[in-house]
C-alpha positions, 0 to 999 in steps of 0.5 A: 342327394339321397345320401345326404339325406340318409346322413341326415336322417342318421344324425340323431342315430350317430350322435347317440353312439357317440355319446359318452357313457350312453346306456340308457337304451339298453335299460329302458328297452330291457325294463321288462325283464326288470319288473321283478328286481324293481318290485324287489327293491321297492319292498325293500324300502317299504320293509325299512319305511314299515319298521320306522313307523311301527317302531315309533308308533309302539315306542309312543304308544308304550311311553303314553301306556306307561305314563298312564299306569300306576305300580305293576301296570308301569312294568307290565306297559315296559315288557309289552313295549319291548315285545312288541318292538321285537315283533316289529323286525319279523313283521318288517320282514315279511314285507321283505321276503315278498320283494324278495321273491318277486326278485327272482320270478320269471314270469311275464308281464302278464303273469307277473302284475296278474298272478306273482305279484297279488298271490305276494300280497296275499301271503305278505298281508296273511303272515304279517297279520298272523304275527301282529295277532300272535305278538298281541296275544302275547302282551294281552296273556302278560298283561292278564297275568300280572294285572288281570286285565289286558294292557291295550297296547297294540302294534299299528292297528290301522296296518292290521286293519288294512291287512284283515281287508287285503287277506280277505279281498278273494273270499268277499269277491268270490262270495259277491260273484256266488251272489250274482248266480243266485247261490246267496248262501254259499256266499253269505257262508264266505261272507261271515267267514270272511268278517270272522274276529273272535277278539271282541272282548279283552280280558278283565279279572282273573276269572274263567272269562278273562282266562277264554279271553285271552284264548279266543286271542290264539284262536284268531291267529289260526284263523287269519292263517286259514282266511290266507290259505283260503284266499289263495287257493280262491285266487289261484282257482279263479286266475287259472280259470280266467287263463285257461279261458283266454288260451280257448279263446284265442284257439277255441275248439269244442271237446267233441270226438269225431271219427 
């Protein structure tokens, strides 16, 4: 009776091994070891679907610019569309060296979704926002040059919106964490530094303004890169804290020296 109830019990167990071509198993018991190639390859694709849209928002952007122009502004609106086609590939690939290295961490689960994975971002959004600030620049030094004014033809500023918020997310929590221990000053300091643009105006007539204008342009791509090193070393401070802390929780002991 017991062996035919183990028979029993094994059926669903025998069938399995029997089923032709069944490795479904494996893949799902060993998916934790997979987090880093399936981050990998969804950055991949987002690198693809990314390129798609800034290409054909710069394409429609600059055939509305170029509709709208008249004489050397037609030219100029062509020459910027063709740089700012050219900055969508670099751009496209920073999206793409993020899931690249994430492909190949070795991390835990933890220190995966908890560390690897939002210092990526970080470094994705930093350098994707240097570049779209830096290829503006560009267009708005030709545009100053030729017309005297900056032509407003832009890549993806919604994507450059979201980018500024994503650089910046360390700095305003630790700036709202300085609040909350009544070191308002400090905090208020990352706070301006963090909603730092030095863009405000563009450049209009071939004057000393216009010429600053076009400057304070360059000068903001050297700030999103100093927004980025900040916010990393912000998070790396504030996760190797919180790691260290877990690690005394779980073994906790007092740094007194008894003889």
């Amino acid at each position: 009776m017991n062996k035919i109830l183990n028979q029993i019990l094994d059926l669903p167990h025998m069938v399995n091994q029997k089923l032709p071509k069944n490795n479904f198993n494996a893949i799902v018991e060993g998916s934790e070891g997979s987090f880093g190639s399936w981050a990998g390859t969804f950055y991949k694709i987002g690198a693809l679907v990314l390129l798609l849209g800034m290409l054909i928002g710069v394409i429609t952007g600059g055939i509305d610019a170029i509709n709208s122009a008249s004489g050397l502004g037609k030219g100029t609106a062509v020459v910027c569309m063709l740089i700012l086609i050219y900055a969508a590939f670099p751009i496209a690939q920073t999206v793409r060296s993020a899931g690249d290295s994430l492909a190949g961490s070795k991390s835990g689960v933890v220190d995966f979704f908890f560390r690897d994975l939002i210092v990526a971002n970080i470094k994705l959004a930093g350098h994707a926002g240097a570049l779209v600030a830096l290829f503006g620049a560009f267009c708005a030094t030709l545009g100053w040059l030729l017309m005297g004014t900056d032509p407003n033809i832009s890549i993806a500023p919604e994507l450059f919106t979201g980018i500024a918020y994503s650089v910046s997310l360390p700095i305003n929590a630790a700036a709202e964490f300085l609040s909350m221990i009544r070191l308002d000053f400090v905090g208020g300091v990352l706070k301006d530094f963090s909603a730092m643009d030095v863009t405000g105006s563009d450049a209009s007539g071939y004057n000393i303004e216009g010429l600053v204008a076009v400057g304070w342009k360059y000068v903001q791509v050297t700030i999103v890169l100093v927004k980025l090193y900040v916010s990393l070393a912000i998070y790396n401070f504030l996760y190797g804290l919180l790691s260290s802390l877990s690690r005394w929780i779980k073994n906790p002991s007092l740094p007194i020296k008894t003889s």
